[in-house]
C-alpha positions as CSV (number, residue, x, y, z in Angstrom):
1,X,-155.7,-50.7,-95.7
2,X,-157.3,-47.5,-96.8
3,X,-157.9,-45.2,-93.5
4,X,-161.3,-43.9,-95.8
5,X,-162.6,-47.2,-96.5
6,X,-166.4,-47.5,-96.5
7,X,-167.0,-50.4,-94.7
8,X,-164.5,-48.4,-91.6
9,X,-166.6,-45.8,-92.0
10,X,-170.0,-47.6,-91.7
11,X,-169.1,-49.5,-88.8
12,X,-167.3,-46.2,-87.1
13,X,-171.1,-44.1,-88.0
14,X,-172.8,-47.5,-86.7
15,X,-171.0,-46.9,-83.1
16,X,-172.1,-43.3,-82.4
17,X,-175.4,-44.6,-81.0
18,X,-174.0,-46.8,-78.6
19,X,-171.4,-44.6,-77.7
20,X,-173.9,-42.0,-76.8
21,X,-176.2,-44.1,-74.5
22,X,-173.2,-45.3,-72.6
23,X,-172.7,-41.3,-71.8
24,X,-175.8,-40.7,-71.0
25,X,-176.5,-44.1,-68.6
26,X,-173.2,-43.3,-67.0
27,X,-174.5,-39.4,-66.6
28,X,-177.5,-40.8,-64.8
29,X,-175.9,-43.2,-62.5
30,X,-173.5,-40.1,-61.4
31,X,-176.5,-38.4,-60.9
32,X,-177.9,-41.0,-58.8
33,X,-175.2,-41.9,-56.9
34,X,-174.9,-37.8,-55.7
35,X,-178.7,-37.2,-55.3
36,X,-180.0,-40.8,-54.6
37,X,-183.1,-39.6,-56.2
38,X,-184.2,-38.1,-59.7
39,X,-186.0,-34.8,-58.2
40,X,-183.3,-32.7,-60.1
41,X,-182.1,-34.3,-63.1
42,X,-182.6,-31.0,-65.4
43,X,-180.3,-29.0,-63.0
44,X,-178.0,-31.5,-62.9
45,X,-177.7,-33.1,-65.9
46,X,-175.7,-31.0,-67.7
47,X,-172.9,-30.6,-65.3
48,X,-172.7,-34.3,-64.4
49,X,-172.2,-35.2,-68.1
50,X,-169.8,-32.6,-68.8
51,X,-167.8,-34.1,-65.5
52,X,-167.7,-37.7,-67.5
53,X,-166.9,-36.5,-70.9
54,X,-163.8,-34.4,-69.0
55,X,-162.5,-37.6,-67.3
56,X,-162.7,-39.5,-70.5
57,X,-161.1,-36.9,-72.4
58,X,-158.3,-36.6,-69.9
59,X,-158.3,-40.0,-69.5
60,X,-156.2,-40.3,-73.0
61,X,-153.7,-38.0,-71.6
62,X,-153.7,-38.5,-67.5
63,X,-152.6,-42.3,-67.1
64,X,-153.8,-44.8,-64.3
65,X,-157.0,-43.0,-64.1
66,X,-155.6,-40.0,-62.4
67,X,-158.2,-38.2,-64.5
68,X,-161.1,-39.8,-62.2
69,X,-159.8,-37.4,-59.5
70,X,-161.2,-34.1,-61.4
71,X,-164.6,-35.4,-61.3
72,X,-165.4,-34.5,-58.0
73,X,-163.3,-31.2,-58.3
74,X,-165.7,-30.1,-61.3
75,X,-169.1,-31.1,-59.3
76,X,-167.7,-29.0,-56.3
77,X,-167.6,-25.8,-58.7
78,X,-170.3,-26.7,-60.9
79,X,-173.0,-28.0,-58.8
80,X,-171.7,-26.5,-55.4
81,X,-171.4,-30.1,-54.3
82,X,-169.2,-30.8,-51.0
83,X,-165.8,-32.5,-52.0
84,X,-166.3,-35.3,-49.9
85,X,-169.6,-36.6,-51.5
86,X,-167.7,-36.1,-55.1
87,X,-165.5,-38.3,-53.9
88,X,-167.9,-40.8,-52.1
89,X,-169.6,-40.9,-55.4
90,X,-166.6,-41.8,-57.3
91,X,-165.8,-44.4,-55.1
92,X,-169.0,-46.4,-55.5
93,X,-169.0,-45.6,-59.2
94,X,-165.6,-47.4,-59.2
């Protein structure tokens, strides 16, 4: 099987879209589950998605999901978010 065969690379091209609205729902839902509201989705946007494309990158080298547990560490520096309703939020999401 050729690595560069078109049809592999259609379907691979074909995924991107879905791939990006499961970021950005599971952005939003973090975003809900720390605000409860959408009154500051711009501020926090960008921070929350950054937090869920960290996990999942780490997530290929951290096993068992250890990587869920810097989450709530980057939303405490990035969004000055207490550590406990990081993790509160992490819990529900799970």
């Amino acid at each position: 099987m050729d690595i560069l065969d078109p049809y592999i690379l259609l379907v691979a091209l074909l995924a991107q879209p879905l791939m990006i609205f499961s970021l950005l729902f599971s952005t939003m839902r973090l975003i809900v589950l720390i605000d409860g509201s959408h009154k500051n989705v711009k501020q926090q946007f960008l921070p929350c998605f950054k937090s869920i494309a960290l996990t999942l990158g780490l997530g290929v080298i951290i096993p068992l999901r250890l990587s869920e547990g810097i989450k709530p560490i980057y939303l405490k520096q990035s969004l000055k978010l207490n550590y406990s309703e990081g993790m509160v939020a992490l819990l529900f999401e799970r």
